[in-house]
C-alpha positions in Angstrom: -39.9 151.0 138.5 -36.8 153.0 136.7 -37.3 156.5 136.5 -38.3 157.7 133.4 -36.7 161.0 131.3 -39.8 163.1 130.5 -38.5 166.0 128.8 -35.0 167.9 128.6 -34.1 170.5 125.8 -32.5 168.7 123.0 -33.8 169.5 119.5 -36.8 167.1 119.1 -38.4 165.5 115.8 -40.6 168.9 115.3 -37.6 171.2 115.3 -38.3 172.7 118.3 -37.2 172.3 121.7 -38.8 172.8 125.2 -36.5 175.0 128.0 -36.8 173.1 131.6 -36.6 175.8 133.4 -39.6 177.2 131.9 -41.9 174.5 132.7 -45.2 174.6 135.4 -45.5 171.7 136.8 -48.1 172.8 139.4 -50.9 171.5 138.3 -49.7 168.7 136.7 -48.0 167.6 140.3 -51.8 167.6 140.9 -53.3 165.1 138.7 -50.2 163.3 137.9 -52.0 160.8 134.8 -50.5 158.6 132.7 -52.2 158.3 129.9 -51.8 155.9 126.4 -50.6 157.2 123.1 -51.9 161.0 124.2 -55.3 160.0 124.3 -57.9 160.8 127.3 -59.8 158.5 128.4 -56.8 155.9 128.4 -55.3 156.3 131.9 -53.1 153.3 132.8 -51.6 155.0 136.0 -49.8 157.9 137.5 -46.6 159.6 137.4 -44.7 159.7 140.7 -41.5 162.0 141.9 -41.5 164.5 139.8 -37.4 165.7 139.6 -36.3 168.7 137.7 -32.4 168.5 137.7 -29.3 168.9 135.3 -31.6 170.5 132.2 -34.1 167.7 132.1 -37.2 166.6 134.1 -37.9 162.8 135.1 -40.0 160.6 137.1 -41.4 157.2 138.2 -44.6 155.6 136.0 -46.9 153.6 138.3 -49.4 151.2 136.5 -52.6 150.8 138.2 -53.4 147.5 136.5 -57.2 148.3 136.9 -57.7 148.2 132.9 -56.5 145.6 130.6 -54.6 148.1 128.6 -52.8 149.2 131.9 -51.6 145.3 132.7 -50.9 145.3 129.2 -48.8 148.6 128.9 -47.2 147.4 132.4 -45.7 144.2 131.0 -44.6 145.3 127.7 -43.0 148.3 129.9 -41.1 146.1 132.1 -40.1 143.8 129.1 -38.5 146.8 127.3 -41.1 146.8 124.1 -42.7 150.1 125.1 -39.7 152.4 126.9 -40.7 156.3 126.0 -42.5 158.7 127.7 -44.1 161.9 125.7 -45.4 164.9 127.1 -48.7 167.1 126.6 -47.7 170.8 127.0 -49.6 173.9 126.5 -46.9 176.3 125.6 -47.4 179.9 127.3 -44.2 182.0 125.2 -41.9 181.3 122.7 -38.7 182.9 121.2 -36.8 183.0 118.3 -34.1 184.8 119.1 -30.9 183.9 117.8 -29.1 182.7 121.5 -32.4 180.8 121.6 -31.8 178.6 119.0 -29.2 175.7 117.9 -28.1 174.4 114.3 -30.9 172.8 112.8 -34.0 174.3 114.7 -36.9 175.4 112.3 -39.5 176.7 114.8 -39.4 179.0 117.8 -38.3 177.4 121.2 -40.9 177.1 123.6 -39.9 179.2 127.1 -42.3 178.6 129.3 -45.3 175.8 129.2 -47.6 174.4 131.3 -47.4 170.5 131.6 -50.7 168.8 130.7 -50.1 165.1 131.1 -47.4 162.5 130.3 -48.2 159.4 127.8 -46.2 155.7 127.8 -45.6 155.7 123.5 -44.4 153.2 121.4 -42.2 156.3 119.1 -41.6 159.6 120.3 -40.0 162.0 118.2 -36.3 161.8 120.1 -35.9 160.9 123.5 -38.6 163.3 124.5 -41.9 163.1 122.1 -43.9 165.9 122.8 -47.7 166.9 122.1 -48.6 170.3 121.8 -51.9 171.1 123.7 -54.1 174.6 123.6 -56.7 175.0 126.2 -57.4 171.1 126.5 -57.0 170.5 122.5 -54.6 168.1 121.3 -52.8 169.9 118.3 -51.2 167.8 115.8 -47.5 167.8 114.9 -47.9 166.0 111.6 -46.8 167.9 107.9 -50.6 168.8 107.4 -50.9 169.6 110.9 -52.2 172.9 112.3 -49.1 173.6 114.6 -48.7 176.5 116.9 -45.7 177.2 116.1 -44.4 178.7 113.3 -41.6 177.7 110.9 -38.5 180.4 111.3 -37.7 181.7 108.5 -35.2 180.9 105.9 -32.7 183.4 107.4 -29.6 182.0 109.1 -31.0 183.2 112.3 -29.4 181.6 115.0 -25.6 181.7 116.2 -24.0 178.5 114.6 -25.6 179.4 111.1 -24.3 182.9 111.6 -20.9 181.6 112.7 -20.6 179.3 109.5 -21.4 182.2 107.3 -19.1 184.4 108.7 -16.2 181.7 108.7 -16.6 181.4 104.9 -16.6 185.0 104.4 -13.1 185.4 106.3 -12.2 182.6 104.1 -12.1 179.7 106.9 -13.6 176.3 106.7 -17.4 176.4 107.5 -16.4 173.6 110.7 -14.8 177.1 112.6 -15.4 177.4 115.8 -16.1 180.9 117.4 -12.2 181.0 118.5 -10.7 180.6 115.1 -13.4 183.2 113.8 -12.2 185.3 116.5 -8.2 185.3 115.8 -9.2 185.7 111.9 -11.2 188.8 112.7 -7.8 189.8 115.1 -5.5 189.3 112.0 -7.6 190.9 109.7 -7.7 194.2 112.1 -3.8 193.9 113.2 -3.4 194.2 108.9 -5.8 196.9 108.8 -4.1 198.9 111.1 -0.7 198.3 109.5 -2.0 199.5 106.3 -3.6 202.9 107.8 -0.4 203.3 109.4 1.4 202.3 106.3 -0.8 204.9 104.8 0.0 207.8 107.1 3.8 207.3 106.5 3.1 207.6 102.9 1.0 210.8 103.4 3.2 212.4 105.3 6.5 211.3 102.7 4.3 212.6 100.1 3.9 215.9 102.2 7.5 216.2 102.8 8.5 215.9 99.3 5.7 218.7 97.9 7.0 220.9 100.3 10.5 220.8 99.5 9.4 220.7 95.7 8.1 223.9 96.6 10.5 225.3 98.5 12.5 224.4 95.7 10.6 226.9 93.5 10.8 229.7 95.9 14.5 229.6 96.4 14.8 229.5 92.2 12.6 232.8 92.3 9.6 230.7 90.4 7.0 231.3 92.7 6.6 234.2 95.5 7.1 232.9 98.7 3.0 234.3 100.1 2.1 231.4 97.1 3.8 228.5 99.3 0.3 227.2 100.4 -1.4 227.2 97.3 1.4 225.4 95.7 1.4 223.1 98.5 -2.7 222.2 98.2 -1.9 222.3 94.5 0.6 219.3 94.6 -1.6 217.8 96.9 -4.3 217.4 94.1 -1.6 216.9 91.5 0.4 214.8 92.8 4.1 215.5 93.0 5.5 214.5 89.2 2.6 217.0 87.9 4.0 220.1 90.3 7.7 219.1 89.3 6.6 219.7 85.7 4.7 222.6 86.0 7.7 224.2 87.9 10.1 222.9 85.6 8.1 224.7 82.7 8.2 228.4 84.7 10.9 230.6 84.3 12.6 232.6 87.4 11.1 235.5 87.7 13.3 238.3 87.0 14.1 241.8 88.9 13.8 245.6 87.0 16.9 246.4 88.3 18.7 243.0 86.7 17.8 243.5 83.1 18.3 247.2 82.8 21.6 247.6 81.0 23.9 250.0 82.7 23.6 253.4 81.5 21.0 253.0 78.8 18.0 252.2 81.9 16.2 250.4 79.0 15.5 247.0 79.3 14.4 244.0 76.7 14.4 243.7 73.0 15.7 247.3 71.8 16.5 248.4 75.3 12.8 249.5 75.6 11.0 249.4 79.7 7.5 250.4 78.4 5.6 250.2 75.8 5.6 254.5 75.2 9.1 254.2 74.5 9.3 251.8 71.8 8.6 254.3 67.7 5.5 253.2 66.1 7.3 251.5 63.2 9.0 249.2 65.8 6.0 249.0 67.5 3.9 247.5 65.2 6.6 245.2 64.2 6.7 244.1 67.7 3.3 243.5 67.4 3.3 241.3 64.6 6.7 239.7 65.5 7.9 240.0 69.4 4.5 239.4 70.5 6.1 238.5 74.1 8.3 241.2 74.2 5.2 243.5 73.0 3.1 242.0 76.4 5.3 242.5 78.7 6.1 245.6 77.5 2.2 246.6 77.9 2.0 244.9 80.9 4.8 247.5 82.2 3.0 250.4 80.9 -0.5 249.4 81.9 -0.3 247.2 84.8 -2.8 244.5 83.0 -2.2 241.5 80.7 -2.8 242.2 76.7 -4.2 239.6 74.8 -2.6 239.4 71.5 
């Protein structure tokens, strides 16, 4: 007899698939029957050499002829018209972790499992029909059946779905492989850094040119020089075209010693320093007229702003 493939861990009919290497064989190896179709009661031989190699398990079907079905199954075997092989598992743990799954898979794959029996059927659900089996019950696969295992959920949950949504995101074909996902993600950081670098050289031209904006200022006698920093932080905030205009609207401030005319020590409108000196006639006309002469003046004389 040809050996026969009993399971291996393609993606069967159910959308689940079996792992080899988690299989039990044990007891199975012990009472090797072949049944019909799944169902006890129809033995129509025995499986023999049991070989788990390369990802799948396979073996040798032996009809024992001593039924009518068995000489029946054994012809219809050997003439091709009955060619698949199912299994009976009782599945012990199941995962549904995303390296545990493949593209298409809507239930949990089944890690480890105990074999139950094997069964000659006419359609399996791939090349591996399987039958789900808990504690000697036969549970049915079928859309109303009560199966085991759950259906994942909606989620892209395993790698290829996650690998196709992430290729469209980058704006790649959904086909992607993992490599051109990879060198997009490469590209996208090597521009990423470019523009924080880019960024940086900005920062620090735009640094460069409050500073000498402010500098400016100082050497023009617009600013004291202990003010440097706050003018600095203040272009920062303001950008530079604001602090260029707020400079360009100050004055330079002017010494006591540069506006007192020589020999008359006065200073301002009427040669006056402070505000005593100026006759209260002029003064109140300087009130009314010279209103910035008339602060100043104050501000001489008291040391504070007057608000006028």
């Amino acid at each position: 007899m040809k050996r026969l493939r009993i399971t291996n861990e393609r993606l069967n009919g159910y959308g689940f698939r079996v792992l080899t290497s988690g299989g039990n064989l044990e007891q199975y190896q012990r009472n090797p029957v072949l049944l019909y179709m799944h169902e006890r009661g129809k033995v129509i031989g025995i499986m023999k050499d049991l070989k788990v190699e390369n990802g799948e398990i396979t073996a040798e079907p032996v009809f024992d002829e001593a039924t009518e079905l068995s000489r029946q199954c054994k012809k219809q075997y050997e003439i091709g018209s009955l060619r698949m092989v199912s299994i009976g598992i009782d599945p012990i743990e199941t995962s549904d972790a995303p390296d545990m799954l493949v593209d298409g898979q809507t239930r949990p794959t089944v890690t480890k499992w105990k074999l139950v029996e094997v069964s000659l059927v006419d359609i399996g659900a791939n090349d591996d029909a399987i039958v789900l089996k808990s504690d000697g019950t036969r549970i049915e696969l079928e859309k109303d059946g009560n199966c085991l295992l759950p259906l994942l959920s909606n989620k892209p949950n395993n790698k290829t779905m996650d690998l196709k949504a992430i290729a469209l995101k980058l704006g790649l074909a959904e086909t992607a492989d993992e490599s051109a996902v990879l060198s997009k993600i490469a590209d996208l950081q090597k521009d990423a850094g470019a523009a924080v670098t880019l960024r940086q050289e900005n920062d620090t031209l735009k640094l460069a040119g409050i500073v000498t904006l402010v500098d400016g200022a100082i050497a023009e006698k617009k600013i004291a020089a202990d003010k440097k920093d706050h003018f600095v932080e203040l272009g920062k905030k303001v950008g530079i075209n604001e602090l260029k205009s707020t400079f360009e609207a100050m004055s330079p401030q002017v010494k006591l010693s540069e506006v007192i005319k020589p020999g008359t020590g006065a200073t301002g409108a009427g040669g006056y320093t402070k505000l005593s000196d100026v006759p209260g006639e002029e003064l109140v006309k300087m009130r009314q007229d010279d209103k910035e002469t008339y602060r100043r003046l104050y501000r001489a004389e008291y040391g504070m702003d007057c608000e006028i």
